[in-house]
KEDO-398333 format. One record per residue (C-alpha): residue number from 0; x, y negated, z negated. Coordinates in nm, 3 decimals, m for minus. Layout:
residues N
+-----+---------+---------+---------+
| num |      xx |      yy |      zz |
+-----+---------+---------+---------+
| NUM |       X |       Y |       Z |
...
+-----+---------+---------+---------+
//
This chain:
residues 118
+-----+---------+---------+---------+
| num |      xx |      yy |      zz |
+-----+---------+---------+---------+
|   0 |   5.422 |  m7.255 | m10.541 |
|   1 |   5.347 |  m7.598 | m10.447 |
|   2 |   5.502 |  m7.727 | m10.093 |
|   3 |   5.675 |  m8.053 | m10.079 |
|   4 |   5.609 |  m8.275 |  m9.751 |
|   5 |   5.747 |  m8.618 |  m9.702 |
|   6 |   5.828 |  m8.637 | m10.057 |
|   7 |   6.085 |  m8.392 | m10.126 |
|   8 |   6.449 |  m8.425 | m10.006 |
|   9 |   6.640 |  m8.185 |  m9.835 |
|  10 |   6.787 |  m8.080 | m10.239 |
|  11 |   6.403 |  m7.986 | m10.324 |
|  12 |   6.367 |  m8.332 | m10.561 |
|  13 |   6.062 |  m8.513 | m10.592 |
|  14 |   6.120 |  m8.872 | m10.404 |
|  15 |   6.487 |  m8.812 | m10.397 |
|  16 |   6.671 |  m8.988 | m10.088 |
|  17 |   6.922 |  m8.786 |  m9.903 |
|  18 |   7.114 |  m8.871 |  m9.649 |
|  19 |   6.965 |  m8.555 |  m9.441 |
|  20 |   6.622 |  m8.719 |  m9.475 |
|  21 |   6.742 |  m8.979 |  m9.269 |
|  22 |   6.943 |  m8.755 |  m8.992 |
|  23 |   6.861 |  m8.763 |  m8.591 |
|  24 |   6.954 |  m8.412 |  m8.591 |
|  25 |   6.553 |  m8.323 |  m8.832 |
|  26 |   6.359 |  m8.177 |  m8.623 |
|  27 |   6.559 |  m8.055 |  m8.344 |
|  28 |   6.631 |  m7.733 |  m8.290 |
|  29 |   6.950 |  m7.589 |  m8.509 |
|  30 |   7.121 |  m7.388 |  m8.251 |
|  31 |   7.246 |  m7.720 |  m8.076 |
|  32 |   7.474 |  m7.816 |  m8.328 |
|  33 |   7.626 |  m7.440 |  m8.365 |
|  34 |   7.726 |  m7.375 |  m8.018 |
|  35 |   7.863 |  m7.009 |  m7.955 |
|  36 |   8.192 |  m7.166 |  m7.821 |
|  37 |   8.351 |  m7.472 |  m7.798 |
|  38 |   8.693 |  m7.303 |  m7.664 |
|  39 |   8.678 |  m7.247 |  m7.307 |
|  40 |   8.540 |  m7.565 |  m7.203 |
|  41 |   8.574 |  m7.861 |  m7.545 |
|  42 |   8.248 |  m8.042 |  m7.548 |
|  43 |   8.044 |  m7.882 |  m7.278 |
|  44 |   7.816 |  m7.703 |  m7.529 |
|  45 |   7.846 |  m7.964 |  m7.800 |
|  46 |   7.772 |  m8.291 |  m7.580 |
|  47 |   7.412 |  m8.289 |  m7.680 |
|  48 |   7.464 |  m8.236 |  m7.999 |
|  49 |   7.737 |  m8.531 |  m8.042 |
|  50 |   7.504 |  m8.759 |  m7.828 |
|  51 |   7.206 |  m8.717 |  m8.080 |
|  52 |   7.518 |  m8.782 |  m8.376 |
|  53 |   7.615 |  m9.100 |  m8.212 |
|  54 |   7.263 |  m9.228 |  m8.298 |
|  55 |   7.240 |  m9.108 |  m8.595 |
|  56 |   7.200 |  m9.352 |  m8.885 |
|  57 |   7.398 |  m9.143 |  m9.155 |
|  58 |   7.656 |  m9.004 |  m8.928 |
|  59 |   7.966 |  m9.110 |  m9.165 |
|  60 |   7.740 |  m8.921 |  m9.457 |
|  61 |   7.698 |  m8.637 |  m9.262 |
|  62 |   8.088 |  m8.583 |  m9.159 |
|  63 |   8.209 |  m8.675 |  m9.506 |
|  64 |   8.025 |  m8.419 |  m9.672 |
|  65 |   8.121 |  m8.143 |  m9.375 |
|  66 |   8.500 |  m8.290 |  m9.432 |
|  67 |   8.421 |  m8.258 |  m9.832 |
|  68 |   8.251 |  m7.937 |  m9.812 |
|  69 |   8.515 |  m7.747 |  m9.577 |
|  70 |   8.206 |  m7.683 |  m9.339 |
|  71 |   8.400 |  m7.495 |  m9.062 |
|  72 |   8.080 |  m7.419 |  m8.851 |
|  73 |   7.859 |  m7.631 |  m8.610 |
|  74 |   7.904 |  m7.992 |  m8.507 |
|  75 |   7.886 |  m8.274 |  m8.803 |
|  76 |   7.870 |  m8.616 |  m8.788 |
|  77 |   7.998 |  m8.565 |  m8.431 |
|  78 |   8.285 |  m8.379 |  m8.490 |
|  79 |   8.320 |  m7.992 |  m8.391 |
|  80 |   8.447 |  m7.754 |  m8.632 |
|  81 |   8.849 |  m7.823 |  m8.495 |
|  82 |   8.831 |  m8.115 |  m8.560 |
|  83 |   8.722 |  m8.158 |  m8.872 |
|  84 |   9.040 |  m7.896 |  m8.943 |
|  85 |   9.258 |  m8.197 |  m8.771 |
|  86 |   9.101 |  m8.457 |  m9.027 |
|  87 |   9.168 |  m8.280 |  m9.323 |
|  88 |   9.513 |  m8.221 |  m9.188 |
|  89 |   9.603 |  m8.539 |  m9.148 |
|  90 |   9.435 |  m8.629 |  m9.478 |
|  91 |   9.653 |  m8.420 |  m9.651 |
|  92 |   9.963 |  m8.523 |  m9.508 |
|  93 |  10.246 |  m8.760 |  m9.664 |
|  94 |  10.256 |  m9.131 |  m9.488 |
|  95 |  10.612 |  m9.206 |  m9.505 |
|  96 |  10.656 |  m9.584 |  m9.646 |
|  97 |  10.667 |  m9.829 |  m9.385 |
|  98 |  10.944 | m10.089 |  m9.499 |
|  99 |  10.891 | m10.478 |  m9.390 |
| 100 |  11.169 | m10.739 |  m9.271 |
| 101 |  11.210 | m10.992 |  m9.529 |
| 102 |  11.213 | m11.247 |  m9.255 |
| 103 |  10.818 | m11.255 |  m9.302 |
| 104 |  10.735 | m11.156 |  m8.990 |
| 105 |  10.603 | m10.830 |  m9.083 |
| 106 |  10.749 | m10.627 |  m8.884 |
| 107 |  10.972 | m10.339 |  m8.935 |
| 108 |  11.369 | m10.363 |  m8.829 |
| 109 |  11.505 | m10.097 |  m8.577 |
| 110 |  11.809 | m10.111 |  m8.867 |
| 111 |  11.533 | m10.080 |  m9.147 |
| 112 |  11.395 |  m9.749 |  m8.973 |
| 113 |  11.663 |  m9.584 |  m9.007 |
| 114 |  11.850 |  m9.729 |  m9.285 |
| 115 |  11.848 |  m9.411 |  m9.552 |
| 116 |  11.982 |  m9.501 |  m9.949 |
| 117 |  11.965 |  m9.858 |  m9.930 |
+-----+---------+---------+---------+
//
């Protein structure tokens, strides 16, 4: 079988640009960005791991497709595996309706917050 180098993408296709290709994170070593635990001290084992993120050219790629994907595992795009959780969360949640003033000041009346069956 015939070995790809510098002209596959991370998918196996001939010439086909990935947003991996482009990642800080090829080439180092994997176990940084899957610490053993992130719960006894937040961030301690994932700093290095979120430092090489921050300079990472594709780092919104990278956490949309953890986000997408459900990837519950490992640091992405900067983000540790909680959270991601949080994100989608807070995705999925119902923004209640902010209601202007009419006085075109766009802001929202104290009486308007709490006006209910107008």
């Amino acid at each position: 079988m015939k070995r790809c180098v510098m002209t596959c993408s991370s998918s196996g296709h001939p010439a086909a640009s990935d947003w991996r290709d482009r990642a800080s994170c090829v080439g180092e070593d994997p176990e940084i960005f899957f610490p053993l635990s992130d719960l006894a001290a937040p961030g301690t084992e994932a700093a290095l791991a979120r430092a090489i993120c921050r300079r990472c050219p594709v780092i919104i790629a990278c956490r949309t497709w953890a986000l997408d994907h459900g990837e519950d595992d490992g640091i992405w795009g900067a983000t540790t595996a909680a959270q991601r959780r949080a994100i989608r969360r807070a995705m999925t949640e119902t923004v209640p309706v902010v209601r202007r003033r009419g006085d075109g000041s766009g802001e929202e009346s104290l009486a308007d917050q709490h006006r209910c069956g107008d």
